[in-house]
C-alpha positions in Angstrom: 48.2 160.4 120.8 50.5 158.4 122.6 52.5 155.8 120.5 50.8 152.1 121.8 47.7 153.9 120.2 49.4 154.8 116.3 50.1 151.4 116.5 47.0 150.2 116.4 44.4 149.6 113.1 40.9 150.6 112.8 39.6 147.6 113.6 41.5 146.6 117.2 40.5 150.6 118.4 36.9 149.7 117.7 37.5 146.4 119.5 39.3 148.0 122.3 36.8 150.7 122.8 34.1 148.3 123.1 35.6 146.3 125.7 36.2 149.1 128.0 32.9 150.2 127.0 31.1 146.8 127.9 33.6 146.4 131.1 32.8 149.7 132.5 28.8 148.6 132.2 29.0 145.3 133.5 31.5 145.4 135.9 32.1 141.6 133.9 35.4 140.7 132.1 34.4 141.2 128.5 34.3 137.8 126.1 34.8 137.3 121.9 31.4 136.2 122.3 29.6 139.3 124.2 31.1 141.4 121.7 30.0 138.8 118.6 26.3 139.0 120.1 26.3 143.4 120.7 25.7 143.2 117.0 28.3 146.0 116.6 30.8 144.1 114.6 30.6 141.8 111.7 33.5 140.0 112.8 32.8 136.2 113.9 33.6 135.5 117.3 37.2 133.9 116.5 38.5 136.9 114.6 37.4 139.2 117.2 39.3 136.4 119.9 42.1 136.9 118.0 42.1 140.6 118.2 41.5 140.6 121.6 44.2 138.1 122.5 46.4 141.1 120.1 45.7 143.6 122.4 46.2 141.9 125.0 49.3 141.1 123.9 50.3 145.0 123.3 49.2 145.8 126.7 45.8 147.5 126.5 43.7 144.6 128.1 44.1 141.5 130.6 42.5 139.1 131.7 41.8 137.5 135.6 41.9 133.9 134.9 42.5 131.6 131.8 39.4 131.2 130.8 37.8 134.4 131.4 36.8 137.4 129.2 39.3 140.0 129.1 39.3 143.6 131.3 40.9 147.0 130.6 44.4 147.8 131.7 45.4 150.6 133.1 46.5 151.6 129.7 43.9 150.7 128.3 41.8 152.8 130.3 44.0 155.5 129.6 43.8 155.2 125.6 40.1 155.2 125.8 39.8 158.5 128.2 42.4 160.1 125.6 41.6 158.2 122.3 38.3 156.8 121.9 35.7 157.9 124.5 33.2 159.4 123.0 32.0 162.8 126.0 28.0 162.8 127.1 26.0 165.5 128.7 25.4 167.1 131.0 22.3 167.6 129.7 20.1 171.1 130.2 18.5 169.7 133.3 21.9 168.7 135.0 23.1 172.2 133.9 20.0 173.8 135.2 20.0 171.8 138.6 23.8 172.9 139.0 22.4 176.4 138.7 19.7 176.1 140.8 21.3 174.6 143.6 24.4 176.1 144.1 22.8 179.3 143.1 20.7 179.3 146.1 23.7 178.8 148.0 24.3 181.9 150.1 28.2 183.1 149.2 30.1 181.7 152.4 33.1 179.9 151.4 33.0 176.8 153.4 29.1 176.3 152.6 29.2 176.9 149.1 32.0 174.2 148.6 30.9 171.7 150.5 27.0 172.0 148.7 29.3 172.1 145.5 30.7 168.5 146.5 27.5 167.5 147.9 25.6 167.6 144.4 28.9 166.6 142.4 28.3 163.4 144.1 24.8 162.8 143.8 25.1 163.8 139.7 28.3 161.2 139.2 27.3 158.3 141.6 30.2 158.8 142.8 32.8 160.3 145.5 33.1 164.1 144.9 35.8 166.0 146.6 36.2 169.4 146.3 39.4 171.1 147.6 39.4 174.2 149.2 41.5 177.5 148.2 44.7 177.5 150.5 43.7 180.0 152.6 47.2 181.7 153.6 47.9 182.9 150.4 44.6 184.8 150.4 46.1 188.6 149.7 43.9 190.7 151.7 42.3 194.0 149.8 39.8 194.8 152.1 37.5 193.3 155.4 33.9 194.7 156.6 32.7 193.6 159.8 28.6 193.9 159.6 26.4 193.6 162.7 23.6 191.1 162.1 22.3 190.6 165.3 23.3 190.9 169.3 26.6 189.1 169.5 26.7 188.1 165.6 28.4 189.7 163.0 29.1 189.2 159.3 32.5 189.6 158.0 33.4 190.0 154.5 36.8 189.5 153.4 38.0 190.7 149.5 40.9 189.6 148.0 43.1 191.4 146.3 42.1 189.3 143.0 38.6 189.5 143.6 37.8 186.8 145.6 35.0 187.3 148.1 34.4 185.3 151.4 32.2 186.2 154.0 31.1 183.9 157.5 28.8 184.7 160.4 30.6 185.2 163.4 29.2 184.2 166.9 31.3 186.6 169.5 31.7 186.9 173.7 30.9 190.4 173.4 28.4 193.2 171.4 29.7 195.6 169.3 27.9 198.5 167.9 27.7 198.7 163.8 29.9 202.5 164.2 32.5 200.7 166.2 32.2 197.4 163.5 32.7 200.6 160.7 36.2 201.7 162.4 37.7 198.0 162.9 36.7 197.5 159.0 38.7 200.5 158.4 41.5 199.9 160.8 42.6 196.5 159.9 41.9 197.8 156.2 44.6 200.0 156.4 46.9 197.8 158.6 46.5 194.3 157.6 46.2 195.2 153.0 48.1 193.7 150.8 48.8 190.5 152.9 48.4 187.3 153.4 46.1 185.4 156.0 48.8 183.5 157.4 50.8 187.1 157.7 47.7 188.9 159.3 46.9 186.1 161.7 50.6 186.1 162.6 51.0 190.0 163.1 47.0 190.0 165.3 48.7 187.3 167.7 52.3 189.2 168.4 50.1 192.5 168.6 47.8 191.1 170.5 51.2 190.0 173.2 51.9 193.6 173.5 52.2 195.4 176.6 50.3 198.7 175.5 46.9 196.7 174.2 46.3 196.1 177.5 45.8 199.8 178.5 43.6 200.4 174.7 40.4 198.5 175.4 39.2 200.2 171.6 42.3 198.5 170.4 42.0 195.3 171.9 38.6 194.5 171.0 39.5 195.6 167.5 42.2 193.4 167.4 40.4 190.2 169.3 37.5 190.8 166.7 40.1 190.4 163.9 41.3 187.7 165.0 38.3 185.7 165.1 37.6 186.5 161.9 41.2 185.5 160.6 41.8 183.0 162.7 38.9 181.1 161.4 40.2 181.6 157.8 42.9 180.4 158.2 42.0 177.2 159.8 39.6 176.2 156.8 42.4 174.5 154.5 41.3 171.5 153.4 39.0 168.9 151.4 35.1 168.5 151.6 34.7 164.8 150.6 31.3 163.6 150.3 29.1 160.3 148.9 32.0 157.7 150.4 28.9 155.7 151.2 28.9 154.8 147.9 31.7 152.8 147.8 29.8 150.1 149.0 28.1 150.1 145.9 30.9 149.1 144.1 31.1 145.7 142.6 34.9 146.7 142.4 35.2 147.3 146.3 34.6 143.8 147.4 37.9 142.8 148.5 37.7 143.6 152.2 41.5 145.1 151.9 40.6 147.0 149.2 38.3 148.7 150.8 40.1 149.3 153.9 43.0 151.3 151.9 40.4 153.5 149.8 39.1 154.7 153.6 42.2 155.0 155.1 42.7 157.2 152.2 40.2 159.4 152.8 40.5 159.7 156.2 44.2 160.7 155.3 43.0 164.4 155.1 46.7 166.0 154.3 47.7 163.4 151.5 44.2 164.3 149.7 44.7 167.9 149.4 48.3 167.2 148.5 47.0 165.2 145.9 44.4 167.8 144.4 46.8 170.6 144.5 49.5 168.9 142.6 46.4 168.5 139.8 46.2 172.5 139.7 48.9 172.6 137.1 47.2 170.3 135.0 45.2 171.0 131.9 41.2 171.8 132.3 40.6 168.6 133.3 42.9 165.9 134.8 42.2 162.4 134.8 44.9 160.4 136.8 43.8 156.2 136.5 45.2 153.2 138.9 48.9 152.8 138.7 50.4 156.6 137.2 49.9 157.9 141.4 51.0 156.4 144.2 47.6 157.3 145.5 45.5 156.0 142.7 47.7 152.7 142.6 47.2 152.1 146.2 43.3 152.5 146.4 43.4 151.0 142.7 41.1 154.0 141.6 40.9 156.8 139.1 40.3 160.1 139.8 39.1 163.1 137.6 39.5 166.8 138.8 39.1 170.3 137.3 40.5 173.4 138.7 38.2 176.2 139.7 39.5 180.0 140.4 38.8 183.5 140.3 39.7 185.7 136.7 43.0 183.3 135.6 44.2 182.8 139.0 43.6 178.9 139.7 42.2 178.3 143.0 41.1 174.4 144.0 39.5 171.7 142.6 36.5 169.6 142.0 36.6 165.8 141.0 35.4 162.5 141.9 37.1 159.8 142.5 36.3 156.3 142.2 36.8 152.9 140.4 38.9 153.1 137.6 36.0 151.0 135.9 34.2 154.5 136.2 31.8 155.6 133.7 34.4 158.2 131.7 32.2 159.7 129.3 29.5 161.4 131.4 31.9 162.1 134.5 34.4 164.2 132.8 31.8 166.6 131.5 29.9 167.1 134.7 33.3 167.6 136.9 33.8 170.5 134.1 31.5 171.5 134.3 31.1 171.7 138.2 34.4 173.7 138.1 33.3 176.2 135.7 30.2 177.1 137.6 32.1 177.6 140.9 34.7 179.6 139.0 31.9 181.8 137.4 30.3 182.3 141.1 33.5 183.1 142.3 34.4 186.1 139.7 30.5 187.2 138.6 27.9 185.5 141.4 29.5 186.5 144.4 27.4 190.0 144.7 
């Protein structure tokens, strides 16, 4: 517990945990006399002003004009997430509609994720984002090119912790499923034990050599693996979806506000720099307004939880919105979230 929180009595927690509470319902700075009329206190109206005006004083609440009810802080939000809040849900049917849909989710990489940040969003009401694994330091174990149809193959790629990606590849040329069996093998052998950004590296100097030129077997194995890598490695990134509904926001009404908070999603490279630096947090992270640079410029909050394969951490889901943001049922279903999409990724992949 952080110390502005041992500081407090029993009765100013109560009082601060209903004011976030109310705030984060109402969207309405929070009065003595909303909190004298909830019926959840026996306090009259002037003692519970006074405590109020306390913790106001201590730094857990504000207030936007003289005469007005009083909102959260940022620390005040912050003591509530870590102090007070009491965690909701997700109930059965939210579990089982995780499971359903993103278990009808065929196991390519791209696809899966972005469904994964599809329903995150529609659960939460919120923006989901889900960052994706970084790519180049995928360890290769083993590939399998499959033939699915003229000019369309499958290709599987295995990690060397497990991890399992396939895509459908649309190519210039037909290759027969005995030829597809000898590339698997080939670049198998050659390509094991390293990393995308090595392998697609290595295809494009190979590829430069003088002697593929007179190996047409060779150089449509290597043009093949190529594709396959190439488009791998170009796949680093964030799936962001439900933005729309930060139009919905009663917090979103200043016009510049709302500018930065696009700007910042349309900032593609500071995003995933952002979720990546939350890997090394704890199961969940919740960062709120002023603690990022990010968060304090889009005057959000944003809650993540890291996903992976066995113990090796691989992305993250979260959501990101107003820091007025409904805590207690958010930070469940992002944990959710993750924990499904790690479980697919280490036991649903077959």
């Amino acid at each position: 517990m952080g110390g502005e929180f041992k500081a407090l009595d029993e009765r100013s927690r109560e009082v601060l945990a209903s004011v976030v509470s109310a705030y984060i319902r109402s969207a309405a700075p929070v009065s003595s006399r909303h909190l004298s009329r909830s019926g959840g206190f026996t306090l009259s109206s002037a003692s519970l002003r006074n405590a109020m005006a306390d913790l106001e004083e201590l730094g857990f609440l504000t207030h936007p004009h003289v005469s007005a009810g009083r909102v959260p802080t940022d620390l005040g939000y912050r003591t509530f997430v870590r102090d007070l809040m009491l965690p909701s849900g997700p109930s059965v049917e939210e579990r089982a509609r995780i499971a359903s849909e993103l278990g009808a989710e065929s196991f390519e990489m791209d696809r899966f994720l972005h469904a994964a940040s599809r329903l995150l969003s529609r659960l939460t009401g919120e923006v989901a984002v889900v960052a994706a694994p970084d790519s180049g330091r995928f360890i290769l174990e083993s590939v399998h090119f499959t033939r699915v149809a003229e000019r369309k193959i499958l290709v599987v790629q295995v990690s060397e912790s497990g991890l399992v990606d396939s895509r459908l590849l649309e190519t210039s040329e037909d290759y027969a499923q005995a030829e597809l069996d000898a590339i698997s093998r080939r670049i198998t052998v050659d390509f094991a034990k390293r990393s995308l950004l090595e392998i697609g590296n290595l295809l494009l100097s190979a590829l430069r050599e003088e002697k593929v030129r007179f190996d047409a077997e060779l150089s449509r194995a290597l043009s093949l693996a190529r594709l396959a890598f190439a488009e791998a490695r170009g796949r680093d990134g964030v799936f962001v979806e439900g933005t729309e509904r930060i139009f919905e926001k009663p917090d979103y009404r200043d016009l510049e506000l709302l500018r930065r908070m696009f700007h910042a999603f349309e900032e593609k490279a500071r995003l995933v720099t952002f979720l990546t630096d939350c890997l090394g947090s704890p199961a969940v992270s919740v960062v709120i307004g002023s603690e990022n640079a990010f968060t304090d410029e889009t005057q959000s909050a944003v809650v993540t939880a890291a996903y992976g394969n066995g113990d090796r951490m691989l992305g993250v889901v979260g959501v990101i919105g107003p820091k007025r943001m409904p805590y207690s049922r958010i930070i469940p279903m992002v944990q959710e979230l993750g924990r499904y999409v790690t479980w697919r990724l280490t036991e649903g992949v077959s």
